[in-house]
N, C-alpha and C positions, 0 to 999 in steps of 0.2 A: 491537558486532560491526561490522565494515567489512565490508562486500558491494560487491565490485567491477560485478558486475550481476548483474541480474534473474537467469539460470540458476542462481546459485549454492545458490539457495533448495530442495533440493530431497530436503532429507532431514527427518520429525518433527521437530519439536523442541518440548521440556517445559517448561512452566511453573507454578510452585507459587501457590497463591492468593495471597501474599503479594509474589508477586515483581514486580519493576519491571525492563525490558527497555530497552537504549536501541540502537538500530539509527545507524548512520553509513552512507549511501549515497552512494556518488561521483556523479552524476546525466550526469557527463561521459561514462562507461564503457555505459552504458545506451542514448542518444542513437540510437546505430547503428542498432539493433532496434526503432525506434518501432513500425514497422506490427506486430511480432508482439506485441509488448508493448500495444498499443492493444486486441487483441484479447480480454484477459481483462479489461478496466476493464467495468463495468455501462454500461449504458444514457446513465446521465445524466451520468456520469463521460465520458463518448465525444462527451455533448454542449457540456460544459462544456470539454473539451480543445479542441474547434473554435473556444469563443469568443477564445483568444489569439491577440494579434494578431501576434506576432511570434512564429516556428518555434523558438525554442530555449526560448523560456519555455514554448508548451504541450509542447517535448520532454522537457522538466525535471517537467511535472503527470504526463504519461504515463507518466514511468521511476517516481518518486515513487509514485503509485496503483498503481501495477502491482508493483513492489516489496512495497509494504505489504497488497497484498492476498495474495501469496505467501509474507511471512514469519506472515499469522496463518492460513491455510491451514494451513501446515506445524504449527502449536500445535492447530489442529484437526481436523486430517482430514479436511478437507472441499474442494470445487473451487471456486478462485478467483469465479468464478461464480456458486457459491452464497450466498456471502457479502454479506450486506445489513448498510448502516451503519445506525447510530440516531443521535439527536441528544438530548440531553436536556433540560431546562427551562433551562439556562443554555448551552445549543449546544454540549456535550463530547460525540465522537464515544465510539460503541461497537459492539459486534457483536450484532444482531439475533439474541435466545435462539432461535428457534424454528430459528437454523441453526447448532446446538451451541456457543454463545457461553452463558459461565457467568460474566457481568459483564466480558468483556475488554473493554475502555478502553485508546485511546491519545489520539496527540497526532502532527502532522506538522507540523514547523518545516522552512523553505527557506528560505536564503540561496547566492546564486548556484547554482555547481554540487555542492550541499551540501545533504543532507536527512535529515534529523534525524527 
């Protein structure tokens, strides 16, 4: 799926246990909206976007996290917000069960203004 930015996200969407999702994000398209888009990253995500040193790279973590929390929002019903990551014994991100996450797992690759 190509998502030109962040708003486009804003309808359910289903996923079957079995299935594998691969998200294409322009990260260029997104950039504009930093401050609203800042707005729904958690805590440490808001802290970790301050450490870049250069405005286009934390504008690329911000579109990227904020993105990806609105396309598994939408698979679960729930407010961006809510949503807590885990990490497992070998550090692969997933969604925190106790906030209606039933083993979702992903993955965020970045190169340039490209997020995978």
């Amino acid at each position: 799926m190509d998502i030109a930015h962040a708003g486009l996200i804003n309808a359910p969407l289903t996923l079957d246990a079995n299935d594998v999702r691969l998200w294409r994000v322009d990260l260029k398209s997104a950039v504009c909206e930093e401050a609203q888009l800042f707005m729904i990253l958690a805590l440490l995500e808001q802290f970790r976007a301050h450490s870049f040193h250069f405005q286009v790279d934390r504008q690329h973590f911000v579109a990227a996290r904020t993105i990806l929390r609105q396309a598994i929002v939408a698979y679960l019903g729930t407010d961006p917000k809510e949503v807590s990551f885990v990490y497992s014994p070998k550090n692969k991100p997933g969604v925190d069960g106790t906030h209606g996450g039933t083993g979702l797992t992903f993955n965020v690759s970045q190169s340039g203004d490209i997020a995978l």
